[in-house]
Backbone as JSON, one array per atom type, in Angstrom:
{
  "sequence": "XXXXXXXXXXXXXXXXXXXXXXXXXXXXXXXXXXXXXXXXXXXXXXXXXXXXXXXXXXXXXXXXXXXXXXXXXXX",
  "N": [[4.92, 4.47, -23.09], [4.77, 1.27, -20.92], [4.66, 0.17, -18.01], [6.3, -1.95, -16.58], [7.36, -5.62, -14.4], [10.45, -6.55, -13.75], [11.01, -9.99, -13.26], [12.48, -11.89, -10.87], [14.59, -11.97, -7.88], [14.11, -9.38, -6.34], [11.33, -8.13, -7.79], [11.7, -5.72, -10.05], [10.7, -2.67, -11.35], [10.07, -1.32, -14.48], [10.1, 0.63, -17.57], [8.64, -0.19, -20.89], [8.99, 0.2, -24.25], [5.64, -0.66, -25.81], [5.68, -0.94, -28.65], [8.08, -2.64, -29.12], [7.26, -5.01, -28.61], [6.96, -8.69, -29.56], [5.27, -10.94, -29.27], [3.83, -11.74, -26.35], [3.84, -14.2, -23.87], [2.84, -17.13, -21.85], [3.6, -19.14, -19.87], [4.66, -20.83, -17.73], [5.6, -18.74, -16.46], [5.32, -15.24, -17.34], [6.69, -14.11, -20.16], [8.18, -11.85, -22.09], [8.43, -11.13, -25.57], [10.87, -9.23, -27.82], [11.37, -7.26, -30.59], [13.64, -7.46, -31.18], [14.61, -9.43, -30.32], [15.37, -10.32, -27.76], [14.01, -12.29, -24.98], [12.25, -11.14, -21.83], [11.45, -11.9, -18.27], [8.33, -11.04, -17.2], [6.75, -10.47, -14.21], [3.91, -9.95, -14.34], [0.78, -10.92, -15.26], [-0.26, -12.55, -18.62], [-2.56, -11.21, -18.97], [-2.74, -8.87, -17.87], [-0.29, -7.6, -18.84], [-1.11, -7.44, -21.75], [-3.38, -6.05, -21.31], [-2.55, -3.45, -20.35], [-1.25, -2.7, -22.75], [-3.15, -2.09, -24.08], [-4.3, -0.15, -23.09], [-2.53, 1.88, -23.19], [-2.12, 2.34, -25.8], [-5.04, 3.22, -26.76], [-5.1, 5.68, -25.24], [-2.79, 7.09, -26.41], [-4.02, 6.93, -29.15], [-6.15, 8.41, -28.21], [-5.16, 11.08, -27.77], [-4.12, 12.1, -29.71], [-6.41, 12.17, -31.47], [-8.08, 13.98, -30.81], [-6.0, 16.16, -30.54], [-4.59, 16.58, -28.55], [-1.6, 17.81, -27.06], [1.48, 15.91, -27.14], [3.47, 15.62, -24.63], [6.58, 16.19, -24.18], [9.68, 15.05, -22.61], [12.5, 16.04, -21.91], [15.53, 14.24, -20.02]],
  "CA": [[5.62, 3.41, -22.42], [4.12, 0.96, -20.21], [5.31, -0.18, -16.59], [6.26, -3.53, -15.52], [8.18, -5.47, -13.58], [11.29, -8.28, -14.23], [11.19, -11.69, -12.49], [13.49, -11.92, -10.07], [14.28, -12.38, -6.45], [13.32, -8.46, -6.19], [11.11, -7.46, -9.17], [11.96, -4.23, -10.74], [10.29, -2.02, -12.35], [11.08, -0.86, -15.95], [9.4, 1.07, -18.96], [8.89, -0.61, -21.97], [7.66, 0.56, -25.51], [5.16, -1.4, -26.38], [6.18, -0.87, -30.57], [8.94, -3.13, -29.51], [6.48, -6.09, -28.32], [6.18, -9.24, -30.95], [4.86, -12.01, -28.04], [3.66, -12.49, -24.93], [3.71, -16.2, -23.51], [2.18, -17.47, -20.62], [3.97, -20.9, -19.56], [4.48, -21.47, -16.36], [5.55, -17.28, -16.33], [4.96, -14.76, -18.48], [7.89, -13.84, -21.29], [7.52, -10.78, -23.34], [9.89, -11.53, -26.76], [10.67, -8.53, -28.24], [11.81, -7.61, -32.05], [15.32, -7.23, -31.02], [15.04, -10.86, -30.09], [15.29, -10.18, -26.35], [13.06, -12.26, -24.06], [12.21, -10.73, -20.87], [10.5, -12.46, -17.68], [7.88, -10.37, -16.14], [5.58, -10.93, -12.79], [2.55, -9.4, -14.97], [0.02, -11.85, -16.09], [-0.47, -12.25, -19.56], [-3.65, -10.66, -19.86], [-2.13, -7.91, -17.54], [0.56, -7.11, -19.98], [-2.34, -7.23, -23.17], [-4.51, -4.78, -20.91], [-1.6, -2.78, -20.52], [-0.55, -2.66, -24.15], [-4.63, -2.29, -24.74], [-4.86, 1.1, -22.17], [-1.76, 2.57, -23.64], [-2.41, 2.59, -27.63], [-6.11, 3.85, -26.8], [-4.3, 6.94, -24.66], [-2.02, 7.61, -27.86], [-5.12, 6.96, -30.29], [-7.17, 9.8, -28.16], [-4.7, 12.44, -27.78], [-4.02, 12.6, -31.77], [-7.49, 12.54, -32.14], [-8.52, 15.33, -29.92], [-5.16, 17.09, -30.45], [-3.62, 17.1, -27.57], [-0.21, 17.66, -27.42], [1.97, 15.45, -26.35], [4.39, 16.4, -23.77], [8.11, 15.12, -24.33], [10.16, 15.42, -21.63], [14.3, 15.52, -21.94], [15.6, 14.07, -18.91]],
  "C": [[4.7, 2.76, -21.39], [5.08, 0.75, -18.9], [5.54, -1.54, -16.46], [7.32, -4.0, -14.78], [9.16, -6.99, -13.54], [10.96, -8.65, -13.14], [12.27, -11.84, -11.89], [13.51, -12.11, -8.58], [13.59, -10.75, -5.79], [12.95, -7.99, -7.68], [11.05, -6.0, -9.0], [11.48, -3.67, -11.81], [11.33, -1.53, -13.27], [9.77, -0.4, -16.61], [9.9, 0.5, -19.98], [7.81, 0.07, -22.95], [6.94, -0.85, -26.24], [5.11, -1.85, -28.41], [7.12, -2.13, -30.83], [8.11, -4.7, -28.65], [6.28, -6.61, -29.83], [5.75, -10.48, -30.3], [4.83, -11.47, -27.2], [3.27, -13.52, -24.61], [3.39, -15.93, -22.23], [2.59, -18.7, -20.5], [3.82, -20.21, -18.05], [4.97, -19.41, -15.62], [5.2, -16.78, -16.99], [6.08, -14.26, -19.11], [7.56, -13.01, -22.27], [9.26, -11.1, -24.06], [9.61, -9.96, -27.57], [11.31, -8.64, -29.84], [13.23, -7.69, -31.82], [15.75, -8.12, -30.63], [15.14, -11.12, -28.48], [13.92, -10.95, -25.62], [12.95, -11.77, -22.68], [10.83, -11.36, -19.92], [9.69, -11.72, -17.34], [6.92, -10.94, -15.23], [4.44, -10.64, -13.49], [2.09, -10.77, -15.54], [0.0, -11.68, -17.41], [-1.54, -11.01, -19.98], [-3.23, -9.05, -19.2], [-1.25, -6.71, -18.27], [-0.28, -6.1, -21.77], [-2.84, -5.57, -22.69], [-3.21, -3.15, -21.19], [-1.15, -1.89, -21.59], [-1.82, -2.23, -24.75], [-4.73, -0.32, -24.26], [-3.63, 1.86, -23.12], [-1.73, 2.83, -24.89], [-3.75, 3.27, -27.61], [-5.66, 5.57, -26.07], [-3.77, 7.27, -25.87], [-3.33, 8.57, -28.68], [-5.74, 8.25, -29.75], [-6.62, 11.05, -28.08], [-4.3, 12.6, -29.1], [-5.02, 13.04, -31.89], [-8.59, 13.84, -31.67], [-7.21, 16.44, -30.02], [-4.48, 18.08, -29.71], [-2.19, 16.63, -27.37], [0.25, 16.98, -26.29], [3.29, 15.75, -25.62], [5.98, 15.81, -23.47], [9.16, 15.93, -23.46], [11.89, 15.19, -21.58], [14.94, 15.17, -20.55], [17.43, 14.22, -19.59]]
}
């Protein structure tokens, strides 16, 4: 999951899975559209969001590939 944070008069953090990312726009904010059709504003820059979505699939990619377990947590 990554971190970010809605658009609003106080932005709030939230976790999102990046699996469910199919856009990010950059107009005059940034708008992540997801598959479920949902757009969501966030304060993150575009490329913010990318990096984001860039740091978190390379984390995945190296703990498979080194075979470290991943640690799932039931809340």
């Amino acid at each position: 999951m990554i971190t970010l944070h809605r658009l609003g008069h106080t932005p709030e953090p939230f976790a999102l899975n990046p699996d469910l990312i199919v856009t990010v726009e950059a107009a005059h904010d940034t708008y992540i559209t997801l598959s479920t059709g949902l757009r969501l504003p966030v304060t993150e820059s575009m490329e913010e969001v990318v990096t984001a979505i860039r740091d978190w699939r390379v984390l995945v990619l190296h703990r498979a590939l080194e075979g470290t377990p991943t640690v799932v947590r039931h809340i």
